[in-house]
DSSP file (Angstrom, degrees, kcal/mol; ACC not computed):
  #  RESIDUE AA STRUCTURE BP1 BP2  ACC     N-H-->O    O-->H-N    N-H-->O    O-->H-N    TCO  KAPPA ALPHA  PHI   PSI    X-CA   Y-CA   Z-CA
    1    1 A X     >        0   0    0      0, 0.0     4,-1.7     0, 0.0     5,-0.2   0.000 360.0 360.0 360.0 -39.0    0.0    0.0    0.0
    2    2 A X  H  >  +     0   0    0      2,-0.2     4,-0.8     3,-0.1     0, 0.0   0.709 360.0  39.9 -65.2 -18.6    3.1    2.7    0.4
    3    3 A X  H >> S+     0   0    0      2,-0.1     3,-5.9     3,-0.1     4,-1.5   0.739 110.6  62.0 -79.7 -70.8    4.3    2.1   -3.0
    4    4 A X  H 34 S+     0   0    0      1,-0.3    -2,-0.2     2,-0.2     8,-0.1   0.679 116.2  30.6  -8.6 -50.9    0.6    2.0   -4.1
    5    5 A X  H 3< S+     0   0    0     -4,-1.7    -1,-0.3     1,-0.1    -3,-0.1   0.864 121.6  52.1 -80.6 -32.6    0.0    5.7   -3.0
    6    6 A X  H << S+     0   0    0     -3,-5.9     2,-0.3    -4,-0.8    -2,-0.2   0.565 114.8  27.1 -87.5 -12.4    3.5    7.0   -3.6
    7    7 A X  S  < S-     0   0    0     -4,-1.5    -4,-0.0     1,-0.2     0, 0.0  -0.844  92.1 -79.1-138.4-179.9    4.0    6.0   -6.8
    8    8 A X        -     0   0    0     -2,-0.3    -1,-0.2     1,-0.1     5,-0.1   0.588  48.8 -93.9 -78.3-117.0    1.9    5.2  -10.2
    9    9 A X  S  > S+     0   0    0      3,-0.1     4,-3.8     2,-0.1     5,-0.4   0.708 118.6  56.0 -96.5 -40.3   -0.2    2.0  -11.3
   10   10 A X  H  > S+     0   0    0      1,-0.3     4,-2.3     2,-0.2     5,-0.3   0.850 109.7  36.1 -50.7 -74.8    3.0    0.7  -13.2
   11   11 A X  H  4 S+     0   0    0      2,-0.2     4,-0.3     1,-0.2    -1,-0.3   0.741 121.0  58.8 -75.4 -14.3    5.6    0.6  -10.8
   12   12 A X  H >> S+     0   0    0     -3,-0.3     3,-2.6     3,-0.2     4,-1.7   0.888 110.3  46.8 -67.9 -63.1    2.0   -0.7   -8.2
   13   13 A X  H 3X S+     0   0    0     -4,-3.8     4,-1.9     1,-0.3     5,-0.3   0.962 118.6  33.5 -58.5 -40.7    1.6   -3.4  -10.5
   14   14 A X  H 3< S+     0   0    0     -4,-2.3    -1,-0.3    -5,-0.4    -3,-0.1   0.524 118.5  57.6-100.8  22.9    5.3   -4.7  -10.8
   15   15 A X  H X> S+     0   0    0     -3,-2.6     3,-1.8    -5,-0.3     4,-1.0   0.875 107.2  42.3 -91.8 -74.7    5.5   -3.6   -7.2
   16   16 A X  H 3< S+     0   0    0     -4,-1.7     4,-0.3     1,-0.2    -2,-0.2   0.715 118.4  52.8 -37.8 -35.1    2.3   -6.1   -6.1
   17   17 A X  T 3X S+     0   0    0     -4,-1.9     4,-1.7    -5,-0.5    -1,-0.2   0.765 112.6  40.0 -93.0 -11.2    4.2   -9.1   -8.7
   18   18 A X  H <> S+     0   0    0     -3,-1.8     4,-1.9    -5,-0.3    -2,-0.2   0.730 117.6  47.5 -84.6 -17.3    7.8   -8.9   -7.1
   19   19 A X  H  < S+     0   0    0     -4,-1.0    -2,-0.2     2,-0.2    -3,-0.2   0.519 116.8  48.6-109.3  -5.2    5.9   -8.7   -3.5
   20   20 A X  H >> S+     0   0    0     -4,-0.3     3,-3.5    -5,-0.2     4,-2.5   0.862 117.3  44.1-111.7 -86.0    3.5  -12.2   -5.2
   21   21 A X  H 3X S+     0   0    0     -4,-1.7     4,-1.8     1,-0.3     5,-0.2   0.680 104.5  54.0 -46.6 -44.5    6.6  -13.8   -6.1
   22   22 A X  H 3X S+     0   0    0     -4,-1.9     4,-0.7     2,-0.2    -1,-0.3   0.567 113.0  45.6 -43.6 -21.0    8.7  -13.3   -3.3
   23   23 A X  H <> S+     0   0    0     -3,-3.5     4,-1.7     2,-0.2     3,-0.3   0.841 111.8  57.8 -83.2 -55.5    5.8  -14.9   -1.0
   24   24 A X  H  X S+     0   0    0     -4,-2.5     4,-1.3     1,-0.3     3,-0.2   0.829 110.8  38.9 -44.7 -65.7    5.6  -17.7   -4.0
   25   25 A X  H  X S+     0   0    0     -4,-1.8     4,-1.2     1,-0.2    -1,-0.3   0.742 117.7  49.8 -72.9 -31.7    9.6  -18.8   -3.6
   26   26 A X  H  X S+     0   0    0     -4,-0.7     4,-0.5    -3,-0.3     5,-0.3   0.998 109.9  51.9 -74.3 -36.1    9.6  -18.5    0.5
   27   27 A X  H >X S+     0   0    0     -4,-1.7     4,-1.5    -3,-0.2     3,-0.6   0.801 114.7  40.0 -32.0 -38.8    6.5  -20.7    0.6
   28   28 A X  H 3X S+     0   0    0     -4,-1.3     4,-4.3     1,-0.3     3,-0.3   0.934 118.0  51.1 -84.6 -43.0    8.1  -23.8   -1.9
   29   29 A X  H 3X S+     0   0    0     -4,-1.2     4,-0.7     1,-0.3    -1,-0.3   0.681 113.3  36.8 -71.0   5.0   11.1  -23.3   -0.1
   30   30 A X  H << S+     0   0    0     -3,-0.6    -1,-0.3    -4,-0.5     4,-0.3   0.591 120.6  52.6 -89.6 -27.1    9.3  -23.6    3.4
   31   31 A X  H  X S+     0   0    0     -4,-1.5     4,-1.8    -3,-0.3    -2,-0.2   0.925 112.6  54.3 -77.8 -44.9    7.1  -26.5    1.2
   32   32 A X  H  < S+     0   0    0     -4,-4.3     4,-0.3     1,-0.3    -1,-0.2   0.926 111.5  31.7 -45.5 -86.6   10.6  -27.8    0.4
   33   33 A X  T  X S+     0   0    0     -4,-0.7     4,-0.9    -5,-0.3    -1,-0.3   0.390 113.3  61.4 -60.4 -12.4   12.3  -28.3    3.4
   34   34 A X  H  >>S+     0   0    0     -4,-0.3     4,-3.4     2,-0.2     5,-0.5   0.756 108.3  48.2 -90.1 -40.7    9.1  -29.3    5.4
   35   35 A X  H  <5S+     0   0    0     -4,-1.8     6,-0.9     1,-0.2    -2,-0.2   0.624 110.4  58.2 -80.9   6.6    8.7  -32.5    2.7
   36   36 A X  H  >5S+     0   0    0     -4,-0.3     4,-2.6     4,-0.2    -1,-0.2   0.870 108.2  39.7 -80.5 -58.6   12.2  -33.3    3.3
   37   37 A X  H  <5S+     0   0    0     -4,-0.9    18,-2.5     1,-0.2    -2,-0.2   0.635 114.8  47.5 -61.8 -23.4   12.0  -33.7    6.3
   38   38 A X  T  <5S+     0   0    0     -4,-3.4    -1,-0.2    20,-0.2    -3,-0.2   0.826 132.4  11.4 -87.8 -23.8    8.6  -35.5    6.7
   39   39 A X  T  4<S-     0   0    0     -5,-0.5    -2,-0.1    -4,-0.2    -3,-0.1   0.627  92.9-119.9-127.3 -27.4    9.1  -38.0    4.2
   40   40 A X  S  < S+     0   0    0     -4,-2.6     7,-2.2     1,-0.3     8,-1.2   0.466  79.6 106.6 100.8 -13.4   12.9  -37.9    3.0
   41   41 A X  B     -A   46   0A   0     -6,-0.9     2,-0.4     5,-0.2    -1,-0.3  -0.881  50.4-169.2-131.9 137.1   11.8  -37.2   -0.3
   42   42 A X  S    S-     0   0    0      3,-3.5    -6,-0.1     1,-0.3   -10,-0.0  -0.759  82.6  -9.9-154.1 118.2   11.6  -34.5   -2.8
   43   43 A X  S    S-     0   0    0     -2,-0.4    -1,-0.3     1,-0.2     3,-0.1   0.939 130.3 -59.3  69.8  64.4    9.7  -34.4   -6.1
   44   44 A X  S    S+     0   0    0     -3,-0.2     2,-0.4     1,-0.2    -1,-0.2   0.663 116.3 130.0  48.8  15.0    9.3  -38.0   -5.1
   45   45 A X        -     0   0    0      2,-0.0    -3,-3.5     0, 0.0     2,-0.5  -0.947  59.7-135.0-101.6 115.2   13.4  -38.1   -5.2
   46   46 A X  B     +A   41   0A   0     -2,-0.4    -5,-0.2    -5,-0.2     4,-0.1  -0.614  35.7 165.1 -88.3 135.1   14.7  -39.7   -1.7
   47   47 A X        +     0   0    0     -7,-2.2     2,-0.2    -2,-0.5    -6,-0.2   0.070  52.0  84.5-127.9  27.9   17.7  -37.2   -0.6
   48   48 A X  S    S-     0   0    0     -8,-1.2     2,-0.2    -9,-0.1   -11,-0.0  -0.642  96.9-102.6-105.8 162.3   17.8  -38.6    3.1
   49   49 A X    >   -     0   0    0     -2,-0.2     3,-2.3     1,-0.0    -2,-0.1  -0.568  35.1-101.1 -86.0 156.4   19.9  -41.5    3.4
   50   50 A X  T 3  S+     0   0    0      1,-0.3    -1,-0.0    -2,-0.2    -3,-0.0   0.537 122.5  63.8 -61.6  -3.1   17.8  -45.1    3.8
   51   51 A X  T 3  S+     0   0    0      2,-0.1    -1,-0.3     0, 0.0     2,-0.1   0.388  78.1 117.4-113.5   1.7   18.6  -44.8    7.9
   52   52 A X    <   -     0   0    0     -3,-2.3     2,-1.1   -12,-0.1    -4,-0.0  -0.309  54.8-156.9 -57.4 137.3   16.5  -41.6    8.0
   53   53 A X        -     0   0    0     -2,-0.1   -13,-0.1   -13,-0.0     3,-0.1  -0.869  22.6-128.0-123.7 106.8   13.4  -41.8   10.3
   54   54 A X        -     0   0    0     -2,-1.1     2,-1.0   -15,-0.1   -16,-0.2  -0.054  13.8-121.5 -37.4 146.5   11.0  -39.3    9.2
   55   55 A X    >   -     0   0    0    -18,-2.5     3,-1.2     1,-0.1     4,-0.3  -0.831  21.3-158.8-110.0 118.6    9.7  -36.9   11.8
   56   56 A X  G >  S+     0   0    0     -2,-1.0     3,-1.5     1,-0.3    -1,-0.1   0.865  84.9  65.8 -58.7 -46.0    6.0  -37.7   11.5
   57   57 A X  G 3  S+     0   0    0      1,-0.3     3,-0.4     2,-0.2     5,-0.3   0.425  86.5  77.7 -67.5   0.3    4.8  -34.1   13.2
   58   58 A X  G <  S+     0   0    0     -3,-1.2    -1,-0.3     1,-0.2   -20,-0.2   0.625  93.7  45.8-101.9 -25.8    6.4  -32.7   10.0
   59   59 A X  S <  S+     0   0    0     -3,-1.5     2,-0.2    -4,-0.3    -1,-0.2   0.219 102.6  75.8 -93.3  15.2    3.1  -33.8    8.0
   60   60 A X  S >  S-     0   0    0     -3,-0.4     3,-0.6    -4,-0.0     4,-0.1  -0.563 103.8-101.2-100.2 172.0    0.9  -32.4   10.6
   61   61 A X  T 3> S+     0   0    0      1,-0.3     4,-0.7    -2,-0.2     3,-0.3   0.438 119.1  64.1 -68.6   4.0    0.5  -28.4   10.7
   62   62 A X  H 3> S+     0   0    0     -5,-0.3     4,-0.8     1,-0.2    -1,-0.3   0.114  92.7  68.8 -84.4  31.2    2.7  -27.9   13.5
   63   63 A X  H <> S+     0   0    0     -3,-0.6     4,-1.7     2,-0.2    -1,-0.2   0.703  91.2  52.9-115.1 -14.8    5.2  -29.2   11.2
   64   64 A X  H  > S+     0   0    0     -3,-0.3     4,-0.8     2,-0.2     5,-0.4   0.912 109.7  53.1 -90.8 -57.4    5.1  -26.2    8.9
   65   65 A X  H  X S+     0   0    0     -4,-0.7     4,-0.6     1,-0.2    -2,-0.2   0.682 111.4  51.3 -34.0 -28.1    5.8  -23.9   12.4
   66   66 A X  H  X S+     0   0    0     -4,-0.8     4,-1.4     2,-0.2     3,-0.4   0.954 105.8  47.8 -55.7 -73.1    8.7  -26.1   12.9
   67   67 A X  H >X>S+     0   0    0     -4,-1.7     3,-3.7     1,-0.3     4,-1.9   0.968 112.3  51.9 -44.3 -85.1   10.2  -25.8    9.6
   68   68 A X  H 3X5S+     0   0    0     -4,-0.8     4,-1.1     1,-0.3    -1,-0.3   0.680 104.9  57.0 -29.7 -42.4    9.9  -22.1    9.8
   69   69 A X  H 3X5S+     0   0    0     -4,-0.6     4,-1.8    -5,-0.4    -1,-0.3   0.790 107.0  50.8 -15.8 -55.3   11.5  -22.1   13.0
   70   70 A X  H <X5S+     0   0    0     -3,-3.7     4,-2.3    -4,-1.4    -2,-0.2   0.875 108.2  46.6 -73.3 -58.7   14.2  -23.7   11.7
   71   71 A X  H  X5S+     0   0    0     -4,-1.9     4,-4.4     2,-0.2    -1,-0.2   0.804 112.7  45.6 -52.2 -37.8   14.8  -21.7    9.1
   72   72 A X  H  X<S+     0   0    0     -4,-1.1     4,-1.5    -5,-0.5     5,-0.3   0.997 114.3  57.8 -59.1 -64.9   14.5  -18.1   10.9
   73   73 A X  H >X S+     0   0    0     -4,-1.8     4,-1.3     1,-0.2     3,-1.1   0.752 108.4  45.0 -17.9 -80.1   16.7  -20.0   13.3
   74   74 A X  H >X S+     0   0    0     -4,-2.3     4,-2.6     1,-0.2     3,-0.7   0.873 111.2  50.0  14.6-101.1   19.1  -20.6   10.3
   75   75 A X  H 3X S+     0   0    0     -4,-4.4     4,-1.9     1,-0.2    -1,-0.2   0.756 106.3  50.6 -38.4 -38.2   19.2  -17.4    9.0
   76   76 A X  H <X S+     0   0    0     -4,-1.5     4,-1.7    -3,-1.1    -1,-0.2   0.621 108.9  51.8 -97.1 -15.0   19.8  -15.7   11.8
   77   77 A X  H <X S+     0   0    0     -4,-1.3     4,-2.4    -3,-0.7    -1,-0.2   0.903 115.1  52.8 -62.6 -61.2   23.0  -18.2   12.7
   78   78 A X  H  X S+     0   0    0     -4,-2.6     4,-0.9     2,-0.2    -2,-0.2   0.743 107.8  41.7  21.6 -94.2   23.7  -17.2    9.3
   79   79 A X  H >X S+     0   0    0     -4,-1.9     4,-1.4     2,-0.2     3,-1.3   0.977 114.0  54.6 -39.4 -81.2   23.5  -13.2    9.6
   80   80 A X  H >X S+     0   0    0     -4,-1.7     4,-3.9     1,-0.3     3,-0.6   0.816 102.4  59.2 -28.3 -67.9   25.4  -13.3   13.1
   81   81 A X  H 3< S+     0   0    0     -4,-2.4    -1,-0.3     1,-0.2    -2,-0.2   0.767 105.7  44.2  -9.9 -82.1   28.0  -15.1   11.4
   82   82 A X  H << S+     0   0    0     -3,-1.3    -2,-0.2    -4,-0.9    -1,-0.2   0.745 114.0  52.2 -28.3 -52.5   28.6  -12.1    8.7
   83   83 A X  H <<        0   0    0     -4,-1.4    -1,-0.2    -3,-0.6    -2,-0.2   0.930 360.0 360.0 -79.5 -39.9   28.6   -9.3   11.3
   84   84 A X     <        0   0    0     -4,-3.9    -1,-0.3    -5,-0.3    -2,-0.2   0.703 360.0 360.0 -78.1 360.0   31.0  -10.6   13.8
């Protein structure tokens, strides 16, 4: 809505499709890492080793809170890293 007001309907519209895409690509990569973990498998490709024991709560909906946890978690390990 601050670009929307500040600026004119082009740079709103390809403001609204970078702010659509950027949701798309953290969602798969949340989608990603959540089906890795529940199952072992991605795009039906196993990339855990055969001695992996799926975490089961990872196909439930806390499982997406997890993942996302994990990730911030991550990042922020990440970040720290960089500054210091």
């Amino acid at each position: 809505e601050a670009c929307a007001s500040k600026s004119g309907p082009l740079v709103s519209v390809l403001d609204g499709i970078g702010m659509g895409a950027g949701f798309t690509i953290a969602l798969c990569i949340l989608a990603g890492v959540r089906e890795i973990l529940a199952t072992g498998h991605l795009f039906d490709i196993q990339v855990m080793p055969k001695a992996f024991v799926p975490w089961l709560a990872m196909q439930m909906p806390i499982g997406a809170f997890v993942t996302l946890g994990l990730i911030l978690g991550l990042i922020n390990v990440l970040t720290r890293k960089k500054e210091a």
